[in-house]
C-alpha positions as CSV (number, residue, x, y, z in Angstrom):
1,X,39.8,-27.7,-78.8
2,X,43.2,-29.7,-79.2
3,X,45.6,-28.7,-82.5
4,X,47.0,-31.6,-84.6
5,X,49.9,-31.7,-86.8
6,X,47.5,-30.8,-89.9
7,X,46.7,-27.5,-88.3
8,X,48.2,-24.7,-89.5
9,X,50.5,-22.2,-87.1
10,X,49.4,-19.0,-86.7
11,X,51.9,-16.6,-85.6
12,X,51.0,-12.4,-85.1
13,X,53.3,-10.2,-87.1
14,X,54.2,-7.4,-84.4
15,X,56.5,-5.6,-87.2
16,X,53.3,-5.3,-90.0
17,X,53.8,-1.7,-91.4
18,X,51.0,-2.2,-94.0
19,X,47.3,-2.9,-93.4
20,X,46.2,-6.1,-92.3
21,X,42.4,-6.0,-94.3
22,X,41.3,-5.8,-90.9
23,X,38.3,-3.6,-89.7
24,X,37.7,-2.7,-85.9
25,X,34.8,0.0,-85.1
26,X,34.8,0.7,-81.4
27,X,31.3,2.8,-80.0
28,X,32.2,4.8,-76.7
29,X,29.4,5.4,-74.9
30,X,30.4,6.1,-71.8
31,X,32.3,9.3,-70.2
32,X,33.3,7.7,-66.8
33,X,37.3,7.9,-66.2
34,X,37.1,4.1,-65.9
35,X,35.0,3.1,-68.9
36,X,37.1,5.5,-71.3
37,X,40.4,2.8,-71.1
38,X,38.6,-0.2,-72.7
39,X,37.8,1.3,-75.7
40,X,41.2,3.6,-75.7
41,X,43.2,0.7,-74.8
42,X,41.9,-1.8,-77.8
43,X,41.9,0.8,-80.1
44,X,45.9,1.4,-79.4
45,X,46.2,-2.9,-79.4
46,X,44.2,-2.8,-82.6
47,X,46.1,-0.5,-84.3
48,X,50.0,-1.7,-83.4
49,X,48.6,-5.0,-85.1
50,X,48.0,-3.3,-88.3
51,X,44.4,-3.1,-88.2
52,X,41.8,0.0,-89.4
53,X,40.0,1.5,-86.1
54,X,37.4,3.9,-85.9
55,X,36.1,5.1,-82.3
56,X,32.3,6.6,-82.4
57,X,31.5,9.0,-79.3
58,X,28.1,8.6,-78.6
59,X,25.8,9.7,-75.7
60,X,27.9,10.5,-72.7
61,X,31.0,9.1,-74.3
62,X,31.3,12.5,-76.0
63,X,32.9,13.6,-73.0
64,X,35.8,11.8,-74.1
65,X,36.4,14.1,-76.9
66,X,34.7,17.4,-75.9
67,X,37.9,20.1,-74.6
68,X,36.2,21.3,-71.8
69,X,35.6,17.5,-70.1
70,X,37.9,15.6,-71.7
71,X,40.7,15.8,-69.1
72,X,38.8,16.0,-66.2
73,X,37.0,12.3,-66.3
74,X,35.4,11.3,-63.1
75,X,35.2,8.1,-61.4
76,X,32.7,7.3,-58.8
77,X,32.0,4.4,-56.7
78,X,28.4,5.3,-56.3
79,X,26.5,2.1,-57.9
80,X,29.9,0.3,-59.0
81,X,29.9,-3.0,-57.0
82,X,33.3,-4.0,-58.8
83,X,34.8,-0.9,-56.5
84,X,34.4,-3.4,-53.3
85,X,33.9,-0.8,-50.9
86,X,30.3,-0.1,-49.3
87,X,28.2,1.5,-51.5
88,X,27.2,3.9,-49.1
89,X,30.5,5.4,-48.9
90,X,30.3,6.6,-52.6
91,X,27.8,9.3,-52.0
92,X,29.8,10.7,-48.9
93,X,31.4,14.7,-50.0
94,X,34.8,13.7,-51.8
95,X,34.8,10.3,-52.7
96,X,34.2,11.2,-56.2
97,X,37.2,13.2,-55.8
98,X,39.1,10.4,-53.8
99,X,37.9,8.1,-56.5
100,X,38.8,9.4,-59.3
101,X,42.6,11.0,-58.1
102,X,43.8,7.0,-56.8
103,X,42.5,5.7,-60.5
104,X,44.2,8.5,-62.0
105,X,47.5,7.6,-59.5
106,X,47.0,3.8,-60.7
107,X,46.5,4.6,-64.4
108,X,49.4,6.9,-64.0
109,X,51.9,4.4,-62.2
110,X,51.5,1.7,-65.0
111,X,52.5,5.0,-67.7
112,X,49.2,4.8,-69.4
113,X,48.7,7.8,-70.7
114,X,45.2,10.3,-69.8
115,X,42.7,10.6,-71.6
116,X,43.8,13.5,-74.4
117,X,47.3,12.1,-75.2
118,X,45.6,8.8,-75.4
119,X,43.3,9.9,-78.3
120,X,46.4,12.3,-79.8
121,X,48.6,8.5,-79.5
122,X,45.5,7.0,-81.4
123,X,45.1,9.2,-84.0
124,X,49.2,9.3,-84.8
125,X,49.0,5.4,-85.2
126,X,46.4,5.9,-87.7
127,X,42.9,5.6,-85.7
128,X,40.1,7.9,-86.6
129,X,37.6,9.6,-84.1
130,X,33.7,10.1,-85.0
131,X,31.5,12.1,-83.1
132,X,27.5,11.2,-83.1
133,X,25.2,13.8,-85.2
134,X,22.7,13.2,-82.9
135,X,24.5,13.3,-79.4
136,X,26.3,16.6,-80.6
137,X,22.9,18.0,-81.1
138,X,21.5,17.2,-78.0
139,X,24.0,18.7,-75.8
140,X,25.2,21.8,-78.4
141,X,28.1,20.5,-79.5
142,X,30.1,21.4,-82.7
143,X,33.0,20.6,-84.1
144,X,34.5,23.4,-82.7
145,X,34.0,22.1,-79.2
146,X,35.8,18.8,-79.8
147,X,39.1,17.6,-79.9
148,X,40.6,19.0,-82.9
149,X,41.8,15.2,-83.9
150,X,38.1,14.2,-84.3
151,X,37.6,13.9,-88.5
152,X,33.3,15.0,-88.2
153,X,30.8,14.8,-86.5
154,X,28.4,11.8,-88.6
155,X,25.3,10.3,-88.2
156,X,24.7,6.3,-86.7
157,X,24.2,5.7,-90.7
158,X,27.4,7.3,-91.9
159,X,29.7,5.5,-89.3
160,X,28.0,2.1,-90.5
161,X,29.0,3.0,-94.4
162,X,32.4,3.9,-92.9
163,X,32.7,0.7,-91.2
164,X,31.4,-1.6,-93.5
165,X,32.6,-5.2,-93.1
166,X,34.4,-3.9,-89.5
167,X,34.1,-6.1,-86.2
168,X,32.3,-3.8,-83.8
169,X,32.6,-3.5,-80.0
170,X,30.4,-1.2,-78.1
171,X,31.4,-0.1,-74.7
């Protein structure tokens, strides 16, 4: 696609204070140290543009947001081709462990923050956190075992109402 002169310019506001209209519903599914960034990351980007984002921890993406596993997020290369290493290596004693401390270091180096200041950096810029009705149930969970930043714990339906009209992502 080429622009012509007739097309109009479209130029982000980085200094937009008030809401943008926008909607962004994120679904964190996963509890691995490496799939918690994408959803943490595009939240934060979401909401310095000015737009409304809700996260929804579901399944083993409640580990984000449950206190006792919430900052200790493993990363393993067991069954991760992207890693490039041999997969055989990943279920050798301590390469969890290595695994997970050189992310961490890498993470770290580029002053991202982990995963709990993340979520506390989220929720002062506005975001809200949702945890799943039916994922809590399943492993025990209440609202008392969850970050205290996390506004309920809601059913599938309830986040959909909530969300109405939102572009969703599901990671």
């Amino acid at each position: 696609m080429t622009t012509t002169e007739t097309d109009p310019v479209v130029v982000p506001r980085f200094d937009a204070d008030e809401p943008t209209g926008r909607r962004l519903a994120i679904i964190c599914s996963k509890g691995n140290l490496d799939m918690a960034y994408p959803g943490l990351i595009l939240a934060n980007a979401a909401l310095g543009e000015g737009v409304e984002t809700h996260l929804f921890f579901t399944f083993w993406g409640l580990d984000m947001i449950t206190r006792s596993t919430m900052g200790d997020l493993k990363f393993t290369m067991l069954g991760n081709t992207a890693t490039h290493m041999p997969q055989g290596l990943g279920g050798l004693p301590g390469m969890t462990a290595m695994a997970t401390s050189r992310l961490k270091k890498a993470i770290a180096d580029l002053d991202v923050p982990d995963v709990p200041e993340f979520l506390e950096q989220i929720v002062a810029s506005g975001g809200h956190l949702w945890a799943c009705r039916l994922s809590a149930d399943m492993n025990h969970l209440t609202l008392d075992d969850l970050d205290p930043d996390v506004e309920g714990i809601i059913s599938a339906s309830d986040f959909i109402e909530k969300t109405d009209g939102a572009q969703l992502l599901f990671i």
